[in-house]
C-alpha positions as CSV (number, residue, x, y, z in Angstrom):
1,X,81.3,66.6,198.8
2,X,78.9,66.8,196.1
3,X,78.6,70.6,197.0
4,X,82.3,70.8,196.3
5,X,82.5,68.5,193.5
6,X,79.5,71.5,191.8
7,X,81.5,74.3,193.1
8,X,84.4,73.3,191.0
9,X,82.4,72.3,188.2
10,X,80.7,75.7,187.9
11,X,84.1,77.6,188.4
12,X,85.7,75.3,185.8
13,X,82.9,76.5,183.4
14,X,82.9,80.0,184.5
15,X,85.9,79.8,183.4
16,X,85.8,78.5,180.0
17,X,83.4,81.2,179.3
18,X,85.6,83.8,180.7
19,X,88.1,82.4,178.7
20,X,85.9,82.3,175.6
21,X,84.9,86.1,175.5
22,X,88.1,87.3,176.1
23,X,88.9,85.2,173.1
24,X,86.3,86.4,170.9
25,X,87.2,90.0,172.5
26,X,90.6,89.6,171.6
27,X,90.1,88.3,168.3
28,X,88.3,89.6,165.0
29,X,85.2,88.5,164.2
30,X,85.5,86.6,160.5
31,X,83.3,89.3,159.0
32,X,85.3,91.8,160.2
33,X,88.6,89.8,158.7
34,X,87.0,89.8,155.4
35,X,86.3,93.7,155.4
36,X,90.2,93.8,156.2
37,X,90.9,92.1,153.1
38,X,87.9,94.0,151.0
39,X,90.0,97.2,152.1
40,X,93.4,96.6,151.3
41,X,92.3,95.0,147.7
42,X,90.5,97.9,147.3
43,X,93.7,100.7,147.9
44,X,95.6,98.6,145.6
45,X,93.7,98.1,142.8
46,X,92.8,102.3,143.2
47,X,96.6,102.6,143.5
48,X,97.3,100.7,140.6
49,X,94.4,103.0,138.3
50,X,96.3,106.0,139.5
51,X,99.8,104.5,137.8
52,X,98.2,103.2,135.1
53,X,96.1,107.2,134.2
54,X,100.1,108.7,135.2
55,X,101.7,106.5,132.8
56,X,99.4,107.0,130.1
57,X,99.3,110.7,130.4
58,X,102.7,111.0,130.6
59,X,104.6,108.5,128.2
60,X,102.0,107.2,125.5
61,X,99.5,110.2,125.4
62,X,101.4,113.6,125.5
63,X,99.2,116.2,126.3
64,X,98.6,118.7,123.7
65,X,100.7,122.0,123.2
66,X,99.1,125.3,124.7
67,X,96.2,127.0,123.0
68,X,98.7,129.6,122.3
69,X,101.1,127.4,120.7
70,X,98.5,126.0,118.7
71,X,96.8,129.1,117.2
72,X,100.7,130.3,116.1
73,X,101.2,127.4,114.5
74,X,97.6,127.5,112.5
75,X,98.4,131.4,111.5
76,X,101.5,130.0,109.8
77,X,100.6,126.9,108.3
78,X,97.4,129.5,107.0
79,X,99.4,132.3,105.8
80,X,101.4,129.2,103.7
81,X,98.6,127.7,102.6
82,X,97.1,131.1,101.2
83,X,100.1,132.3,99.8
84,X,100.7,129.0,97.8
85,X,96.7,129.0,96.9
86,X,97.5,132.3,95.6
87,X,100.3,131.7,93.5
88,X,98.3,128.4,91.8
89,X,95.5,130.6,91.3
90,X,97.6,132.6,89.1
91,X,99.2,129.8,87.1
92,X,96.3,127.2,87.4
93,X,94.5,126.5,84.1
94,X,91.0,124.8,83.0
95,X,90.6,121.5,84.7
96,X,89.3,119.3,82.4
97,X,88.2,116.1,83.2
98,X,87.1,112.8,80.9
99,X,84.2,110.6,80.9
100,X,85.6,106.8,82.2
101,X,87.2,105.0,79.7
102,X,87.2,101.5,79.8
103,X,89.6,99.2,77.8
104,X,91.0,95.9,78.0
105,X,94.7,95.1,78.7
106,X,96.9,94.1,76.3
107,X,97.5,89.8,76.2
108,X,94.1,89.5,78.4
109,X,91.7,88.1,76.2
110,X,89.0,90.4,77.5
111,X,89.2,88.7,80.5
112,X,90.5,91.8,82.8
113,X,89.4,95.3,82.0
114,X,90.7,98.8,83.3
115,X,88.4,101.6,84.3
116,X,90.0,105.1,84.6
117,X,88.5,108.2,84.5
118,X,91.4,110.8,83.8
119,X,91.5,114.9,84.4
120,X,94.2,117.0,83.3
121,X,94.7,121.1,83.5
122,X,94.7,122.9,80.7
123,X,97.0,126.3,80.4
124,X,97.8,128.4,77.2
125,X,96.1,130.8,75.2
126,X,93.4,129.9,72.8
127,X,89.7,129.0,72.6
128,X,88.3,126.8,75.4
129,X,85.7,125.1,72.8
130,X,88.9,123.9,70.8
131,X,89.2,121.3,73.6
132,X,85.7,120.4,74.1
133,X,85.7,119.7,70.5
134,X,88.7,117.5,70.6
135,X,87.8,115.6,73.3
136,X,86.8,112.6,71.1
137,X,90.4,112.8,69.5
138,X,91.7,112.9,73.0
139,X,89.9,110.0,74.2
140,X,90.4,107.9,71.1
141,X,94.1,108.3,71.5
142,X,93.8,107.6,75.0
143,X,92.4,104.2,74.4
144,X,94.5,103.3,72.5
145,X,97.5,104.0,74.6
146,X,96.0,102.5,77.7
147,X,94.9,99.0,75.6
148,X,98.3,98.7,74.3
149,X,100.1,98.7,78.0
150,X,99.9,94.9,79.8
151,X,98.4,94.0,83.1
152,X,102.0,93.8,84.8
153,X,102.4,97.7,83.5
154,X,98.7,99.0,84.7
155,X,99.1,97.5,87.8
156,X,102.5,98.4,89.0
157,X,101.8,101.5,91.0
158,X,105.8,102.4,90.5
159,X,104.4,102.7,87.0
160,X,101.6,105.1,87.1
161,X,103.4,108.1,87.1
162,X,105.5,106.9,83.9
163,X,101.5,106.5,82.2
164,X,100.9,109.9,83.5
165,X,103.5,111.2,81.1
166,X,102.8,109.2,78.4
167,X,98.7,110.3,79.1
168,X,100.2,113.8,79.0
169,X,102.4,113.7,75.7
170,X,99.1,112.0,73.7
171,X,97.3,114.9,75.2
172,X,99.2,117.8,74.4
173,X,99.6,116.0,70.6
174,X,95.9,116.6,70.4
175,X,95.8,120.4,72.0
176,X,98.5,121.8,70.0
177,X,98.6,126.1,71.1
178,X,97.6,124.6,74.6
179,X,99.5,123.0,76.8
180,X,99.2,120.3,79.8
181,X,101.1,120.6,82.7
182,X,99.1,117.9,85.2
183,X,97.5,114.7,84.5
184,X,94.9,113.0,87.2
185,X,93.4,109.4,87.7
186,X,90.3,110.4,89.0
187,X,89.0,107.3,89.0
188,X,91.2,103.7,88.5
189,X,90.5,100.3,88.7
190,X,92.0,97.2,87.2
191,X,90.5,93.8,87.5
């Protein structure tokens, strides 16, 4: 009976372990679970790099025309650009350009200041050393026209090109046979 009891006993167990390997057979190993999961994260975060290169290729960053398209474009905007250089060549006169003047705004005190340095083209016949002589009449009046505008007026840039006319009208008083068709800040700063 004992013999019996042990027979049973070690077919029981036989058992279990059969059972057991066919389980672990049947079943994935947990390491081999987790590569599962490693793999599929993987393909979609590679999936989700290809969609995000399409879409930026083809809705934010356009590709560039062809070559070809390109250079046809440069010959034209070249050939426009000579042309025009060409044509202010002919009518473009002395530039002349002015030491800074610095000057205080009117109703400031001397507590702001404005420092502009000013160019203006020169065209008309007549001796160039006229308007290097002048240039102390020119920059006298100049002063005087820039320290009688406030700081509201300087500093509005809507206003600038309203100075520039005035700038040229003092100029062109000063250089009578010559005349000034463009005025420059080269240089302006108000503080």
């Amino acid at each position: 009976m004992a013999d019996l009891q042990t027979d049973k006993t070690l077919k029981s167990s036989e058992k279990n372990l059969d059972s057991k390997s066919e389980e672990t057979e049947a079943s994935p190993t947990p390491s081999k679970r987790g590569i599962g999961k490693i793999a599929i994260f993987a393909g979609v975060i590679v999936a989700q790099v290809i969609l995000a290169y399409f879409l930026q290729r083809t809705l934010l960053f356009r590709p560039p025309p062809s070559a070809e398209a390109h250079s046809v474009e440069t010959e034209h905007k070249t050939e426009k650009k000579s042309k025009k250089s060409a044509k202010e060549k002919a009518e473009a006169g002395e530039m002349v350009v002015l030491d800074e003047i610095i000057v205080n705004p009117a109703d400031t005190g001397g507590r702001r200041f404005l420092a502009v340095t000013i160019g203006f083209e020169v065209t008309g016949e007549g001796n160039p050393e006229v308007i290097e002589r002048r240039k102390p009449l020119i920059r006298d009046g100049l002063i005087g026209l820039l320290s009688s505008k406030g700081i509201l007026q300087l500093a509005d840039i809507g206003y600038r090109d309203t100075l520039r006319a005035e700038i040229r009208q003092k100029i062109e008083s000063e250089l009578q046979p010559f005349e000034v068709p463009r005025v420059f800040f080269t240089g302006y700063v108000l503080q």
